[in-house]
Backbone as a ProteinNet text record, in pm:
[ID]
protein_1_A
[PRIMARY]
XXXXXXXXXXXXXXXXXXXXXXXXXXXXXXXXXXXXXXXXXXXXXXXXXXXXXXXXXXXXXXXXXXXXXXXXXXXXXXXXXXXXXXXXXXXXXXXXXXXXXXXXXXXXXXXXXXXXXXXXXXXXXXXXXXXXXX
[TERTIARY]
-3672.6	-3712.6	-3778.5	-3864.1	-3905.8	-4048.1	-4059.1	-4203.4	-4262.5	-4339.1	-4404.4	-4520.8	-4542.7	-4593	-4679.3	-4844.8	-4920.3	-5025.1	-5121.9	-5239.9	-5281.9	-5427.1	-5552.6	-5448.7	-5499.1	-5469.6	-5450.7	-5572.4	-5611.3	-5512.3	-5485.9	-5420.9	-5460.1	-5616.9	-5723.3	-5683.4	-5675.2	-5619.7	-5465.3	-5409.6	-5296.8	-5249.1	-5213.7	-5146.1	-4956.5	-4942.5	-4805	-4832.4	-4751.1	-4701.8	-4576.7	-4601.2	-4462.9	-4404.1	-4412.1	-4377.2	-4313.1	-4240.1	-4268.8	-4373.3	-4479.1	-4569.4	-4509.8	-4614.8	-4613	-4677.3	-4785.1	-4816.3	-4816.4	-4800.6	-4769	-4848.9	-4990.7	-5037.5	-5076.5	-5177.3	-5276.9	-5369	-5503.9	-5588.4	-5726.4	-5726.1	-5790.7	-5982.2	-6034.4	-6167.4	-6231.4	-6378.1	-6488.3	-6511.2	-6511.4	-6527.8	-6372.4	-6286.7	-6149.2	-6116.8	-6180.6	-6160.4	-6233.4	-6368.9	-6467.8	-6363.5	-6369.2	-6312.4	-6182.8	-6060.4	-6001.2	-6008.5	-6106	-6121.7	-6039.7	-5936.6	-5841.5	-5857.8	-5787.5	-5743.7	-5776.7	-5693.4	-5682.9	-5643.3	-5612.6	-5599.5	-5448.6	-5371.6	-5220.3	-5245.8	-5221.8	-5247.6	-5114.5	-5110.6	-5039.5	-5103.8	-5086	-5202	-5065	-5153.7	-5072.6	-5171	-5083.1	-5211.2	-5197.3	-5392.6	-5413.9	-5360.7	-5259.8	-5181.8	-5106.6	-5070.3	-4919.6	-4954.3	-5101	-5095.9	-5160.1	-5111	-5182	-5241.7	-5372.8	-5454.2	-5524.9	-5464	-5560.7	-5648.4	-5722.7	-5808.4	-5959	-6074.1	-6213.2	-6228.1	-6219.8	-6263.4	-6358	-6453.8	-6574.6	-6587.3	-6704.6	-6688.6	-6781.8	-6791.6	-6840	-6883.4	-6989.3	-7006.3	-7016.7	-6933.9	-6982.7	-6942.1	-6977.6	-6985.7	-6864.3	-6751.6	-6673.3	-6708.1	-6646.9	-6644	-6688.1	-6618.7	-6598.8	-6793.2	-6843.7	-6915.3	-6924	-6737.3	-6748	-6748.9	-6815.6	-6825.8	-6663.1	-6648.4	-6558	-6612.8	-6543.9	-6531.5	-6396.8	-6516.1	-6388.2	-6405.8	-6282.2	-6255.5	-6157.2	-6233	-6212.2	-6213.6	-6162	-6120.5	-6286.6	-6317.7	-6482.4	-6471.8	-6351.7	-6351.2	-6285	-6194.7	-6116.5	-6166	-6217.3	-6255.2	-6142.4	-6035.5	-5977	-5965.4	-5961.5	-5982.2	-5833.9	-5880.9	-5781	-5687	-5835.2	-5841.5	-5961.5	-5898.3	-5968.9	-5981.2	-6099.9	-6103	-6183.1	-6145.3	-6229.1	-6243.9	-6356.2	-6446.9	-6310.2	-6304.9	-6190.8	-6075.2	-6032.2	-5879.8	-5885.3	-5922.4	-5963	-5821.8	-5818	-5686.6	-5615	-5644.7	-5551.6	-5594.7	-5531.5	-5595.6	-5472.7	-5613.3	-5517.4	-5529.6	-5433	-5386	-5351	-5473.7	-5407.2	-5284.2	-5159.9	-5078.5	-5019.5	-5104.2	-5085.7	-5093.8	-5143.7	-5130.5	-5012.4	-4953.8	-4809.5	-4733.2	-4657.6	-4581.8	-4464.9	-4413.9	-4282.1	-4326	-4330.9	-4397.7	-4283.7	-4166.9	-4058.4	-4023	-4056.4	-4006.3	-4165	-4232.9	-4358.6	-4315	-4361.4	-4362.2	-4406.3	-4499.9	-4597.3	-4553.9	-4590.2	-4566.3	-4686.2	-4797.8	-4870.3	-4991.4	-5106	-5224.9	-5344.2	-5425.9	-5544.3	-5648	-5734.8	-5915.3	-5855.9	-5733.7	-5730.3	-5832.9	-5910.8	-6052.4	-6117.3	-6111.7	-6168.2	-6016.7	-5932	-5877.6	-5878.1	-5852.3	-5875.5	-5822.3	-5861.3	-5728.3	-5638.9	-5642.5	-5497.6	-5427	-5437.7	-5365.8	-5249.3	-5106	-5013.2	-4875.4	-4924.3	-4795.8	-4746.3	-4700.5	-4545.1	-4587.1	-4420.8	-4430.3	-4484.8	-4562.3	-4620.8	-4708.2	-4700	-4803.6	-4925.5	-5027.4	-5161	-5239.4	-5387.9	-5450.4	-5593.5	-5685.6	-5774.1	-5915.2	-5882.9	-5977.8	-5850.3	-5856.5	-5734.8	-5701.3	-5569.3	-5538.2	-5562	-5584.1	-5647.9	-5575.3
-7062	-6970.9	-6846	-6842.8	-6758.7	-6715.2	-6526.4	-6498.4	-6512.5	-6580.2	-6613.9	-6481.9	-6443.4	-6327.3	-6429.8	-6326.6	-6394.7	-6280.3	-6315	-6238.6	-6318.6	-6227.5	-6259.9	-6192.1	-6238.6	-6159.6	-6035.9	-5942.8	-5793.1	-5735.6	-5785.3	-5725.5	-5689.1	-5681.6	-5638.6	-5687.5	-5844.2	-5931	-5970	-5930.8	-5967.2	-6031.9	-6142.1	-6187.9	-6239.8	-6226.2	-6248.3	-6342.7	-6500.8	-6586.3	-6587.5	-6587.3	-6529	-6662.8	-6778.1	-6915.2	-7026.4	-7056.9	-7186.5	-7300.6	-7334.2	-7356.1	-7493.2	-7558.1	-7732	-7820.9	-7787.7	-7866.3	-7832.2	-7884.7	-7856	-7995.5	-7969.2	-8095.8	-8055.4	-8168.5	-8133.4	-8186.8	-8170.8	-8218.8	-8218.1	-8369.3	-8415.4	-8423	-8364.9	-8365.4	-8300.4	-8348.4	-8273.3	-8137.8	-8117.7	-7930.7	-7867.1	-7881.6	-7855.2	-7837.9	-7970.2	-7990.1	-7830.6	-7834.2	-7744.8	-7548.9	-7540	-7476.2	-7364.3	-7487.4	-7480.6	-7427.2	-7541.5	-7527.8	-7600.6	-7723.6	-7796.3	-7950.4	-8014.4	-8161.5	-8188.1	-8099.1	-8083.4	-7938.7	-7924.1	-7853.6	-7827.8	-7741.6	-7741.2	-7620	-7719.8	-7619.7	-7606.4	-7513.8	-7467.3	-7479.3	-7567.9	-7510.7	-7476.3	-7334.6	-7293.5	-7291.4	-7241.2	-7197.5	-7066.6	-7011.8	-6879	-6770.7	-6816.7	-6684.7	-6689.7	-6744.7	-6752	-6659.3	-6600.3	-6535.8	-6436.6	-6266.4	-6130.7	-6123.3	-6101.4	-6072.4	-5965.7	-5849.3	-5758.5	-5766.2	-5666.8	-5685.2	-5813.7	-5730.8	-5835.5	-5934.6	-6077.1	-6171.3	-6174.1	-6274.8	-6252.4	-6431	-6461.3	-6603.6	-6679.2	-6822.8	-6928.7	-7034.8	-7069.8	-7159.4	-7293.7	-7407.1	-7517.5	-7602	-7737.3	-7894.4	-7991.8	-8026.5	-8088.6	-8230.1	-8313.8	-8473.8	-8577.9	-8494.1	-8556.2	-8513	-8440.6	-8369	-8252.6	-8220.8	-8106.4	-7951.2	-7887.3	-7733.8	-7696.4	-7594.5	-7561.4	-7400	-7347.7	-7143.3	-7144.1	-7111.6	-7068.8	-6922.8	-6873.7	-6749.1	-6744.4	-6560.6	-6579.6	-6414	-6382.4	-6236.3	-6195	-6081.8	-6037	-6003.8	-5929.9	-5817.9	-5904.9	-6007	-6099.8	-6236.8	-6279.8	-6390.7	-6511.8	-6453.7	-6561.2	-6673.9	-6746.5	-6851.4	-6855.9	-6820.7	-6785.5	-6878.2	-6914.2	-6955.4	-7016	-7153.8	-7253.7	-7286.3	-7284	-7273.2	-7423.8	-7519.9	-7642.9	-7701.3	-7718.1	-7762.4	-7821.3	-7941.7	-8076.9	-8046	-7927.5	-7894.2	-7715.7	-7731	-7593.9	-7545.5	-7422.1	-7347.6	-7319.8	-7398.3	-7365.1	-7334.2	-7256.6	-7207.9	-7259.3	-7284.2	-7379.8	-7278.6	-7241.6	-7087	-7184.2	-7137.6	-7209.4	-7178.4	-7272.5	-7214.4	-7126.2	-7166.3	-7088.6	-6944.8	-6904.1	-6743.7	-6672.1	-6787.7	-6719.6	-6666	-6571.6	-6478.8	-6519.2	-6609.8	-6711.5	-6844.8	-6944.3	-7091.6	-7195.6	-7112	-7205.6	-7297.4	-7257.9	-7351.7	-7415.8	-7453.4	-7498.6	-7680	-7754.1	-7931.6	-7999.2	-8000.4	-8103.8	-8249.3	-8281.9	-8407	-8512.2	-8457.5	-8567.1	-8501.6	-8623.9	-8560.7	-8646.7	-8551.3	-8593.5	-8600.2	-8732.6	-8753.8	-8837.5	-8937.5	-8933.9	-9072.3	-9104.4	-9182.5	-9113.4	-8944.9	-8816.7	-8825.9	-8867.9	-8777.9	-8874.1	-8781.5	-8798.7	-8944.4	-8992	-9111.8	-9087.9	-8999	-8952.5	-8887.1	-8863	-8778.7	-8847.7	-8848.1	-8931.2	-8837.4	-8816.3	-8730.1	-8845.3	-8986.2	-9003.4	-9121.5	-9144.4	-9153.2	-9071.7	-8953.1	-8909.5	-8939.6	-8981.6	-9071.7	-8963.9	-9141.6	-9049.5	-9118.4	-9027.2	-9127.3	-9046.2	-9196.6	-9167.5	-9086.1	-9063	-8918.4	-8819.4	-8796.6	-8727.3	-8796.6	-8777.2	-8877.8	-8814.9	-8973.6	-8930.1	-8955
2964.5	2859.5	2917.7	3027.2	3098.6	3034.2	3060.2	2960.7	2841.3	2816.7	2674.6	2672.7	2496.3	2518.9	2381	2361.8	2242.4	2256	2157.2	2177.2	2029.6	1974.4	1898.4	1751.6	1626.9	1560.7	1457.3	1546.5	1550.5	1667.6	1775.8	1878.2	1976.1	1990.5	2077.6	2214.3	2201	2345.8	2328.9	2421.2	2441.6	2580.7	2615.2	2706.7	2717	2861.1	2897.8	2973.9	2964.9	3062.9	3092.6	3237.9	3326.7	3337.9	3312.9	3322.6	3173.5	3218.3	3064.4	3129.2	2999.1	3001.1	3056.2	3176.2	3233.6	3152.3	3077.1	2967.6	2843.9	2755.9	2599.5	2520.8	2454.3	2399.3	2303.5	2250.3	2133	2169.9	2192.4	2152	2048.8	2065.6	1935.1	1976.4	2059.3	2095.5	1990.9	1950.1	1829.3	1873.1	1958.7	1983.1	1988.4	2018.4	1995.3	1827.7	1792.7	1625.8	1552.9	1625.3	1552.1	1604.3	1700.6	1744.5	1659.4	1663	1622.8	1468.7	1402.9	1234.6	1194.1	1307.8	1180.1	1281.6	1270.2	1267.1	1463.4	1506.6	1642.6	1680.4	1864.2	1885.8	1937	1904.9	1966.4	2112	2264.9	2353.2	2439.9	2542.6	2644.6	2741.2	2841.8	2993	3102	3179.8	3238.8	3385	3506	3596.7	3576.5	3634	3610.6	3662.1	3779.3	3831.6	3737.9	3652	3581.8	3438.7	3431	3290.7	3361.2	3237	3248.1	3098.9	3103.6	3036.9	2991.2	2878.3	2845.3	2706.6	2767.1	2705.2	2716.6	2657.5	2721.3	2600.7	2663.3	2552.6	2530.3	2450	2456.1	2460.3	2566	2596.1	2545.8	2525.1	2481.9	2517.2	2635.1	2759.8	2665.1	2688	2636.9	2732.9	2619	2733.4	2663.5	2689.2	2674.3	2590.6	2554.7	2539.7	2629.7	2738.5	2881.7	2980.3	2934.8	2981.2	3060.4	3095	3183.8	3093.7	3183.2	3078.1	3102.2	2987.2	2894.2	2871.9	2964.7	2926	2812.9	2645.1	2568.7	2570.8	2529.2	2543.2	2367.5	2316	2208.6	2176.5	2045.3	2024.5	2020.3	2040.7	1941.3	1802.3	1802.1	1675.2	1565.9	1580.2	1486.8	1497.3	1637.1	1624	1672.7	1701.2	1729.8	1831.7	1859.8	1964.5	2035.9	2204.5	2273.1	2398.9	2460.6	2602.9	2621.4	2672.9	2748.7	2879.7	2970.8	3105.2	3104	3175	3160.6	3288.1	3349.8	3436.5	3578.7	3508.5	3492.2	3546.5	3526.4	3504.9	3609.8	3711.1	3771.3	3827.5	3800.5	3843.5	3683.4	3618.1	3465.9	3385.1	3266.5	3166.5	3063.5	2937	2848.7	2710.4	2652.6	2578.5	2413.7	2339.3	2189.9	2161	2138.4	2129.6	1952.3	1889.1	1779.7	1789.2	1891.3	1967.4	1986.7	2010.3	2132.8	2020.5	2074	1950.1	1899.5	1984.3	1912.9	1975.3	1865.1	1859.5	1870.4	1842.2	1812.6	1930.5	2096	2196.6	2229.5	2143.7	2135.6	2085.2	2174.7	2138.6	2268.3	2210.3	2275.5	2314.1	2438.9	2534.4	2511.4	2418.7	2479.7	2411.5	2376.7	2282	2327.4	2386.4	2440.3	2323.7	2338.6	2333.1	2176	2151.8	2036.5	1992.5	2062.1	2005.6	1959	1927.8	1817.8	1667.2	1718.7	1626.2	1503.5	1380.1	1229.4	1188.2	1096.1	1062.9	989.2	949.8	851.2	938.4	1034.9	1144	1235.2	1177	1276.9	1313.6	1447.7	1520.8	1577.7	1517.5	1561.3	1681.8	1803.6	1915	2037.1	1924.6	2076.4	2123	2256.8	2373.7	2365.4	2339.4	2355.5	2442	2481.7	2563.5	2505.7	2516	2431	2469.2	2633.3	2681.7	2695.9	2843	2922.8	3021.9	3068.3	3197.5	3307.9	3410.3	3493.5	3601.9
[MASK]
++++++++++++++++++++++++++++++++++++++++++++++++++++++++++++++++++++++++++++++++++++++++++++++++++++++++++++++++++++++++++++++++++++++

């Protein structure tokens, strides 16, 4: 598929991934949940050479499930929630994928922390594990 393009939705931040994304999940963690504002989170993790980034986010130091800190990254002016930098996972950045400007080659492999997620919440056969794997 090649470059995936997305940004915030004011336009302020915009990014290009030069890659198709290696992971495609959801997760279901209480700050992901809060984050987000819905059920879970639908992500992309890519590594950080693999994305160009304009524009300044404005960031959000927190502490994971897991306990590791969590750089969110988020619009200022719209607010939107962008980018996840997590302790755990160094070298990658994990890109909400409700961002990306075409969603359609978007499907997730796999849904982390689902000992958070909702009980009305059933995506199916897709394999979950109830932190992240390790």
């Amino acid at each position: 598929m090649g470059e995936h393009t997305g940004g915030c939705l004011c336009g302020a931040i915009r990014y290009t991934i030069a890659i198709d994304p290696p992971i495609q999940a959801v997760c279901h963690c209480k700050n992901c949940q809060k984050q987000a504002g819905s059920a879970y989170s639908m992500l992309v993790g890519v590594p950080e050479s693999a994305i160009a980034i304009t524009g300044e986010p404005k960031v959000y130091m927190d502490k994971g499930d897991s306990g590791a800190s969590v750089t969110r990254q988020f619009c200022g002016t719209c607010g939107s929630p962008l980018f996840s930098l997590v302790e755990s996972a160094p070298g990658l950045v994990f890109v909400k994928a409700g961002t990306l400007d075409d969603t359609t080659g978007f499907k997730p492999s796999a849904q982390f922390w689902t000992k958070s997620r909702q009980d009305w919440v059933d995506l199916g056969a897709l394999p979950g594990f109830e932190t992240v794997p390790g």
